[in-house]
BATOR-771008 format. One record per residue: z, x, y of N, C-alpha, C in turn; residue number from 1. Coordinates in Angstrom, 2 decimals, decimal comma, padded with zeros to 5 digits. Atoms other than C-alpha are relative to their C-alpha. Layout:
BEGIN
PT       nZ       nX       nY      caZ      caX      caY       cZ       cX       cY  seq
PT        Z        X        Y        Z        X        Y        Z        X        Y  NUM
...
***
This chain:
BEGIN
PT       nZ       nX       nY      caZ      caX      caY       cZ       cX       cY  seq
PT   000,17   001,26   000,67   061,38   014,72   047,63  -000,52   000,29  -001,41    1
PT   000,76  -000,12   001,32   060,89   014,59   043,99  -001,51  -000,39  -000,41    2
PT   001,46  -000,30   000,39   057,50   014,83   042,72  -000,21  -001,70  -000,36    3
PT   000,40   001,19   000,96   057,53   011,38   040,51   000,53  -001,25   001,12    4
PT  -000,32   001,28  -000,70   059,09   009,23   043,58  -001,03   000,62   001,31    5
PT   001,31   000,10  -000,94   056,02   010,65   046,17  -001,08  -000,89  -001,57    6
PT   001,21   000,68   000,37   053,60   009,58   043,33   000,32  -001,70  -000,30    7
PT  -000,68   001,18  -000,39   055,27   006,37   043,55  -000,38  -000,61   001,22    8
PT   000,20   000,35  -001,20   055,07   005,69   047,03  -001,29   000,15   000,15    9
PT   001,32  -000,72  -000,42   051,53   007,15   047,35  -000,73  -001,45  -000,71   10
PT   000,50   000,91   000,95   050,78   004,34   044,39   000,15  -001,60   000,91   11
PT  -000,59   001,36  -000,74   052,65   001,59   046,19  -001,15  -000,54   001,58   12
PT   001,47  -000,40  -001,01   050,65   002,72   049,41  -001,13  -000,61  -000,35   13
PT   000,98   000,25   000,64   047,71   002,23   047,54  -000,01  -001,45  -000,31   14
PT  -000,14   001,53   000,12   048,57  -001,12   046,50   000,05  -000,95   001,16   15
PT   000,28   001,10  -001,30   049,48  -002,46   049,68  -001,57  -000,26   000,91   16
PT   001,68  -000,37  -000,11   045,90  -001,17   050,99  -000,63  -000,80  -000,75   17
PT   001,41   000,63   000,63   044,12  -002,96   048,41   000,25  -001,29   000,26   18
PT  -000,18   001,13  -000,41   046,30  -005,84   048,74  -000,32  -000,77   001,59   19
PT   000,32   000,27  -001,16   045,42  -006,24   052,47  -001,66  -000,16  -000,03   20
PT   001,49   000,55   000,01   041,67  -005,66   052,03  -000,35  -001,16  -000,90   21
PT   000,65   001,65   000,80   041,44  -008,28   049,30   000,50  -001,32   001,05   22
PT  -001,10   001,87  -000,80   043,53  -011,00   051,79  -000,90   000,44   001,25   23
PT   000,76  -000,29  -001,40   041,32  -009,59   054,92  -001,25  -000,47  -000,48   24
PT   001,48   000,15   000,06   037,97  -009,68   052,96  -000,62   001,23   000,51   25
PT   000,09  -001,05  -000,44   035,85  -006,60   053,23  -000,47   000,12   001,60   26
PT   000,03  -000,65  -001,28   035,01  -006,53   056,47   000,83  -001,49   001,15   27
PT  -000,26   001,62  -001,02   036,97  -010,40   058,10  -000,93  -000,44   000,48   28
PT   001,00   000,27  -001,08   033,41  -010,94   059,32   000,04  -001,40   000,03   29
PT  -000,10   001,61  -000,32   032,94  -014,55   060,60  -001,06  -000,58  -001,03   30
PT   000,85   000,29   001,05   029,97  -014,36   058,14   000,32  -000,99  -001,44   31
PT  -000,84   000,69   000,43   032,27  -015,52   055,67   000,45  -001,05  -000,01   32
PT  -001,09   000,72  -000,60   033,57  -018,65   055,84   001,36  -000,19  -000,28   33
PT  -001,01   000,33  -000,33   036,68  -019,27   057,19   000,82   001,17   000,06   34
PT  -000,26  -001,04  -000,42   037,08  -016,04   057,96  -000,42   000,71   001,63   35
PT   000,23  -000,15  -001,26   037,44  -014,57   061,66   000,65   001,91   000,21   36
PT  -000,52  -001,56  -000,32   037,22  -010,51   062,56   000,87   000,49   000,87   37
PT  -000,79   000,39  -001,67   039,01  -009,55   065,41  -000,40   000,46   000,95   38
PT   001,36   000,24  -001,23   035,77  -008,23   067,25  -000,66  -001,27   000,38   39
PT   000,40   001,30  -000,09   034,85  -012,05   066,93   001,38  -000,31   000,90   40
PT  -001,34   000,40  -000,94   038,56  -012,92   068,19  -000,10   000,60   001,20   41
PT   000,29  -000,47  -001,27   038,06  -010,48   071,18  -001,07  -000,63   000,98   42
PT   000,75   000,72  -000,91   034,63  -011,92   072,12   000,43  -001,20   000,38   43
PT  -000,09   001,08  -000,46   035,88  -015,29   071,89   001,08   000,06   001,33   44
PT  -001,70   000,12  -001,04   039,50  -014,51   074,24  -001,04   000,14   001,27   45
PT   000,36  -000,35  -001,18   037,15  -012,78   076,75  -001,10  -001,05   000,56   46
PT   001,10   001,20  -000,18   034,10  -016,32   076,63   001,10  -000,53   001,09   47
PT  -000,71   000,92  -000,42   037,37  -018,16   077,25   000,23   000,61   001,36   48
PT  -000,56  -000,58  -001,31   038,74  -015,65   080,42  -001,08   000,26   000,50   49
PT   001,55   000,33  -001,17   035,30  -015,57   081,90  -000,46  -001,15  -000,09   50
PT  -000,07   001,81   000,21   034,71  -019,22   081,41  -001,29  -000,04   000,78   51
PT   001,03   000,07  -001,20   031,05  -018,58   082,83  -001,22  -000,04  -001,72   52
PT   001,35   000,33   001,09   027,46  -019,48   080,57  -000,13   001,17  -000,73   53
PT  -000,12  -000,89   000,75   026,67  -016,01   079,70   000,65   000,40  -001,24   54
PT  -000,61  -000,84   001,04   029,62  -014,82   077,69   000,66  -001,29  -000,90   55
PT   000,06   000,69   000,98   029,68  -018,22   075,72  -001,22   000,01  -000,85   56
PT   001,55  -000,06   001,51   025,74  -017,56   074,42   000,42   001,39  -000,07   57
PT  -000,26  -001,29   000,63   026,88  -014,12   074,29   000,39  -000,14  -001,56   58
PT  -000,72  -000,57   001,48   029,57  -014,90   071,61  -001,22  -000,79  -001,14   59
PT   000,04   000,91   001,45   027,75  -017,69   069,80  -001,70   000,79  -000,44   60
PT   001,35  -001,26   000,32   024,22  -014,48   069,76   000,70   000,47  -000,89   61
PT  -001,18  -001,05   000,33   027,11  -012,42   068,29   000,33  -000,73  -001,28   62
PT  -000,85   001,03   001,39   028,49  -015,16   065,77  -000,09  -001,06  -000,20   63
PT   000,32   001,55   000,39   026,02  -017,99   065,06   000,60  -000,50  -000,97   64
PT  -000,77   000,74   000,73   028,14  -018,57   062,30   001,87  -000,24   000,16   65
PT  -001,42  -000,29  -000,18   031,40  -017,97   063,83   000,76  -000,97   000,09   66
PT  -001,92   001,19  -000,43   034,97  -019,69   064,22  -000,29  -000,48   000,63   67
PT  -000,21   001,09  -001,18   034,57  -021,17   067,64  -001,48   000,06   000,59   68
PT   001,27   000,17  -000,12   030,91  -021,43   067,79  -000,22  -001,66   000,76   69
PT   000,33   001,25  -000,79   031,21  -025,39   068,47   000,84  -000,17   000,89   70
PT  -000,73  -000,05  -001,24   033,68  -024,63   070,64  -000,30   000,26   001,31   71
PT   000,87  -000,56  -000,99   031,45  -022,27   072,58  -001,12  -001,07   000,62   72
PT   001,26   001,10  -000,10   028,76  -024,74   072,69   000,23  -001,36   001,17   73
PT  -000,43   001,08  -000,70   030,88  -027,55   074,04   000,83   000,46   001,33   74
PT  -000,59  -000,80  -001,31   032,84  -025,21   076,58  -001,28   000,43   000,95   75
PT   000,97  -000,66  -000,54   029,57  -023,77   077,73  -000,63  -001,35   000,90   76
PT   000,57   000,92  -000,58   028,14  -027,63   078,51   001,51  -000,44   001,08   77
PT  -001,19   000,70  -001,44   031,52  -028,08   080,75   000,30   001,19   000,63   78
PT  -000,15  -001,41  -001,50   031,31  -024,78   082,76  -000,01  -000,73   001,05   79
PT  -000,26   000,38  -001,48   032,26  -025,95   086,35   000,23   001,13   000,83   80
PT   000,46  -001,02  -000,86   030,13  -023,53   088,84   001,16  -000,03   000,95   81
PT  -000,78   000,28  -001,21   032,23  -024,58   091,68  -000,97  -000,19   001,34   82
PT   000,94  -000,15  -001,45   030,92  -024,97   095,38  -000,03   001,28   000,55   83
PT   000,07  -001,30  -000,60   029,50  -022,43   097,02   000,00  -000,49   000,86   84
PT  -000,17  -000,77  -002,09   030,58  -021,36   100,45  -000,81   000,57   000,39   85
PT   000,61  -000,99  -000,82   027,72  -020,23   102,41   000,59   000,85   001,20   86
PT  -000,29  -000,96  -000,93   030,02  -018,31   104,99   000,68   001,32  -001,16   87
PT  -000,35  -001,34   000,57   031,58  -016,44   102,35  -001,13   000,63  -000,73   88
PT   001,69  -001,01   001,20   027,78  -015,51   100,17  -000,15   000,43   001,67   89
PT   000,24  -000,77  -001,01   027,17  -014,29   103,85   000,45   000,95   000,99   90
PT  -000,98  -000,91  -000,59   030,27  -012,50   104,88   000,37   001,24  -000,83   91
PT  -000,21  -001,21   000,94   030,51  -010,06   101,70  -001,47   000,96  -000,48   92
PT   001,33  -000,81   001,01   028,23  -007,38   099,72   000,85  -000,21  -001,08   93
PT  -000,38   000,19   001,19   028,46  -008,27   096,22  -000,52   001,42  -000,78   94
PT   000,20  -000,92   000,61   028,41  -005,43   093,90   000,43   000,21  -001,14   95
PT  -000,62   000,41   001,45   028,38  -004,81   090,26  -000,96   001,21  -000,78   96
PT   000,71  -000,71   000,24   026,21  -003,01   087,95  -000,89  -000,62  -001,48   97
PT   000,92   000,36   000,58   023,03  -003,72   085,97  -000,57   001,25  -000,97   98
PT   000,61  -000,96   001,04   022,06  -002,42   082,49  -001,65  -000,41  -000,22   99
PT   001,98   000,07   000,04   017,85  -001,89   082,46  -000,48   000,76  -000,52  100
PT   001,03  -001,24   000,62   015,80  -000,02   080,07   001,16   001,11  -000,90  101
PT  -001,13  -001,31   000,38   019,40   001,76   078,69   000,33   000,95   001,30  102
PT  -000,79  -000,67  -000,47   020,17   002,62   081,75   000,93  -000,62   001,08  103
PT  -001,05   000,75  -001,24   022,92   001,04   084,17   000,34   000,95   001,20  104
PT   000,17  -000,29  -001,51   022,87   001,18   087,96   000,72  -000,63   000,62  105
PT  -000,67   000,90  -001,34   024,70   000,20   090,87  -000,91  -001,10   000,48  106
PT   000,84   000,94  -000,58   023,48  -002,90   091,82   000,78  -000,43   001,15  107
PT  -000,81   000,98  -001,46   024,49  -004,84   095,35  -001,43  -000,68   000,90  108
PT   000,73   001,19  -000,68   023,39  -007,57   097,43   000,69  -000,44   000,83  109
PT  -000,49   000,61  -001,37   023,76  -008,64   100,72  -000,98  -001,12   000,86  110
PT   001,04   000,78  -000,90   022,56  -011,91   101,62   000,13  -000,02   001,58  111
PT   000,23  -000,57  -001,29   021,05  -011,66   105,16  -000,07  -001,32   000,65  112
PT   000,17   001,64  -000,26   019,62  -015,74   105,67   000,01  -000,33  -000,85  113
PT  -000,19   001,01   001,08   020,58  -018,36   103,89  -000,43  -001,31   000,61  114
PT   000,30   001,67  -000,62   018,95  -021,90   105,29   000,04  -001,20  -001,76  115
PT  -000,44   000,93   000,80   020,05  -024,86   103,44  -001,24  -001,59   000,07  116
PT   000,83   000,74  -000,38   017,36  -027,41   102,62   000,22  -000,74  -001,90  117
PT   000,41   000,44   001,18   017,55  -030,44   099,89   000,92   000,27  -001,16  118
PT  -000,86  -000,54   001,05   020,69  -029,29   097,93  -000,43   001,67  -000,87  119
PT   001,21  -001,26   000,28   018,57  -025,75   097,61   000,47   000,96   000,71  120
PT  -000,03  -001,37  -000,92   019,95  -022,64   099,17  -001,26   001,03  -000,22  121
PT   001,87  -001,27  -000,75   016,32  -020,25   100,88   000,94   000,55   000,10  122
PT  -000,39  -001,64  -000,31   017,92  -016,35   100,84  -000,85   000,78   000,22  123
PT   000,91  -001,13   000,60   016,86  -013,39   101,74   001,29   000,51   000,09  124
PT  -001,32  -000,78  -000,20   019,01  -010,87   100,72  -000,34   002,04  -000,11  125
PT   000,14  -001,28   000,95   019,04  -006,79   100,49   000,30   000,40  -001,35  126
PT  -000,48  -000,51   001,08   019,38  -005,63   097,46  -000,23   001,33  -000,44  127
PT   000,34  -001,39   000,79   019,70  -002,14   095,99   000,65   000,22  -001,52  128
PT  -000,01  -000,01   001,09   019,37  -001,27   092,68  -000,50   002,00  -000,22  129
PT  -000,14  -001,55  -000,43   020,33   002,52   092,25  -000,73   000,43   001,13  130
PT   001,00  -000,71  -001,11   017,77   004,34   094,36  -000,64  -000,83   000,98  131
PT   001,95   000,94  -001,06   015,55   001,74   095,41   000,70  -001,17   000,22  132
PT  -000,96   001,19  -001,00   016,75  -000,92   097,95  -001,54  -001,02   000,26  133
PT   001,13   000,34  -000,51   014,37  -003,21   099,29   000,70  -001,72   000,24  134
PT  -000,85   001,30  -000,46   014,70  -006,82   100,77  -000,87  -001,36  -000,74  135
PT   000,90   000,64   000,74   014,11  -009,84   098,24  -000,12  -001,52   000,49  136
PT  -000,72   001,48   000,08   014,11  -013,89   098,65  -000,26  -000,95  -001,36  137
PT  -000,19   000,23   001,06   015,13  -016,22   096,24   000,89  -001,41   000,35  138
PT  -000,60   001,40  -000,32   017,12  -019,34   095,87   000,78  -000,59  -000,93  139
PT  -000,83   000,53   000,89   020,11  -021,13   094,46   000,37  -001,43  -000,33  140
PT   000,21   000,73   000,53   020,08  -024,24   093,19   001,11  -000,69   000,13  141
PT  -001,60   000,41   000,10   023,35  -026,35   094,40   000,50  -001,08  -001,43  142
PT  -000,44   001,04   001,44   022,94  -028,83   091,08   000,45   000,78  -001,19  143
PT  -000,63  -000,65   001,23   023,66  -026,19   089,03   000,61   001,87  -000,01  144
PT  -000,36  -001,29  -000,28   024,54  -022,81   090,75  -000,83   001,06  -000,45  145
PT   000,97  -001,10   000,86   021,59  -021,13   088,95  -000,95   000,98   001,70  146
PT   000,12  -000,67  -001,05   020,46  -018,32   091,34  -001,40   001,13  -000,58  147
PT   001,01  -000,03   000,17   016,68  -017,01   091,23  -000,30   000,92   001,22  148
PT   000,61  -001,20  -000,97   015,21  -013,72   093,07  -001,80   000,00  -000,49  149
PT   001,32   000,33   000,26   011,44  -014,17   093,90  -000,35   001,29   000,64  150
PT   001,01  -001,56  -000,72   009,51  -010,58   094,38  -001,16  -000,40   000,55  151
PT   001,15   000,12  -000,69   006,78  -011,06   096,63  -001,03   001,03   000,70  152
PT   001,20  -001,08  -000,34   005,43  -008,04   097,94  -000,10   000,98  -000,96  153
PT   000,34  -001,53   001,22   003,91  -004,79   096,28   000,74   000,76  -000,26  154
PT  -001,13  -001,04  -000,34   005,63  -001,91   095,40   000,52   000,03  -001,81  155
PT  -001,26  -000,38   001,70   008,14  -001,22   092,19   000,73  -001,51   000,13  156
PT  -000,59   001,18  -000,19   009,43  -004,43   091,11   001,52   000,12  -000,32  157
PT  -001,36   000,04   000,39   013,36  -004,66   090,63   000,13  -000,82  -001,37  158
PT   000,17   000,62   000,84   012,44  -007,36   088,05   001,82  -000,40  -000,74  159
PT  -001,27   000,47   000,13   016,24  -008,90   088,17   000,32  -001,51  -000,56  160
PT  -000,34   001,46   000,83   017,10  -011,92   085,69   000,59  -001,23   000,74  161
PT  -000,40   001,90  -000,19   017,86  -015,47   086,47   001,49   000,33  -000,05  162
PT  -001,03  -000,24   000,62   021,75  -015,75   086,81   000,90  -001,50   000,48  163
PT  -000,71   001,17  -000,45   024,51  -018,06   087,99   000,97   000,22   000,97  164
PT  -000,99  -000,38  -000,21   026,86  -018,24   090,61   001,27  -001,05  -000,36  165
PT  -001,26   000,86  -000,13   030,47  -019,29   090,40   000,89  -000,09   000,99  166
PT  -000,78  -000,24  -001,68   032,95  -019,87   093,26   001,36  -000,95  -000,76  167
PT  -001,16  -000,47   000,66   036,53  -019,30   091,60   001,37   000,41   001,10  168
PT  -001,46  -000,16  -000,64   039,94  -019,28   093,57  -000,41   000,98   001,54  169
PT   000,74  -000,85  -001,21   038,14  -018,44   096,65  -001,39   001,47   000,40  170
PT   000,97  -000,88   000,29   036,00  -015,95   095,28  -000,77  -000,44  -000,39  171
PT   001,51   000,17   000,45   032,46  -015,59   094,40  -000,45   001,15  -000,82  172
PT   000,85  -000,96   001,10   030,66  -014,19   091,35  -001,03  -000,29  -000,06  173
PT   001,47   000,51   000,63   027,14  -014,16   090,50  -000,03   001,31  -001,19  174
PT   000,33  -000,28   001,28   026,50  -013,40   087,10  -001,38  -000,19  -000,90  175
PT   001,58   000,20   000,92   023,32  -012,73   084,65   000,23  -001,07  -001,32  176
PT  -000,29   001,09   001,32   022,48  -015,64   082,22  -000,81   000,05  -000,89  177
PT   001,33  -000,18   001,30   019,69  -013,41   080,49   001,08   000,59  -000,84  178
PT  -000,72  -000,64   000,83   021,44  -012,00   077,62  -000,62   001,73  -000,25  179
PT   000,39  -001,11  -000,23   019,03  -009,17   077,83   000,00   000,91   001,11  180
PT  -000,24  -000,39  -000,92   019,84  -008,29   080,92   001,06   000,31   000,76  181
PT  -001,15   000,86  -000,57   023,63  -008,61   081,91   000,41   000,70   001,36  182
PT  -000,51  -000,78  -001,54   024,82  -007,69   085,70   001,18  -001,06  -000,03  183
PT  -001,07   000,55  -000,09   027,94  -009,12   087,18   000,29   000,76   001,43  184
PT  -000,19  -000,87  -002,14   028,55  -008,74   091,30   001,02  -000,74   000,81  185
PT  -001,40   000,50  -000,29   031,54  -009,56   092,76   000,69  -000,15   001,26  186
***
């Protein structure tokens, strides 16, 4: 290839490059307005395909100024938990894994009793959390699916976040709704 038609192309190159970052903006951040990255576009696709509380305050932690921030907001107040099935929270082990301290563990849970009192599911359930198992109770809340582990005796606490369940095309998730905390058990 002749010398003067590479420095040509190399130039042109160059041009298109700059012309793209000036029409992108230096980084597309949502910071910007009216501008959307496409790590913002990813969080939002995946809020929408988990359609659960968490990963709508996730995105709008992520991108208080973002694109679909009032979107998130208003999707998040019409989450629909679903009913929970107490034969199926008592016929499976849910299992998932929990990030704590930087480090993520196998988590699982197997509720053992469940008595129903007052729109209020009483559990106890096993739970192990890598190494250390131990048996907790706790309680889920049928007005709003919010699901609550109460430590009561001594020992090493598991110290496991507030979360939610959902009950989805026959299935059941319970999910974390601390943002500092996130698990997901399935």
């Amino acid at each position: 290839m002749n010398r003067k038609y590479a420095i040509i192309i190399a130039i042109g190159a160059g041009l298109l490059l700059l012309a793209a970052y000036l029409l992108m903006g230096k980084k597309g951040t949502s910071e910007e307005p009216g501008k959307t990255d496409l790590p913002e576009v990813v969080a939002w696709k995946r809020a929408l395909k988990k359609d659960t509380d968490y990963h709508y305050l996730n995105y709008g932690v992520q991108y208080p100024r973002g694109k679909y921030v009032k979107d998130a907001e208003s999707k998040y107040d019409e989450v629909d938990p679903g009913t929970i099935d107490i034969e199926i929270l008592k016929s499976k082990r849910f299992t998932g894994h929990l990030s704590q301290y930087d480090d993520k563990k196998v988590f699982s849970l197997r509720f053992n009793v469940i008595d129903e009192k007052e729109d209020i599911l009483y559990f106890r359930a096993m739970v192990n959390l890598g190494a250390v198992g131990k048996s907790l109770n706790g309680t889920i809340d049928l007005s709003d699916n919010i699901i609550q582990f109460i430590e009561i005796k001594d020992g090493p606490k598991m110290m496991i976040s507030d979360g939610k369940v959902y009950a989805r095309d026959n299935k059941i998730i319970i999910e974390s709704t601390d943002l500092d905390q996130y698990w997901v058990l399935d």
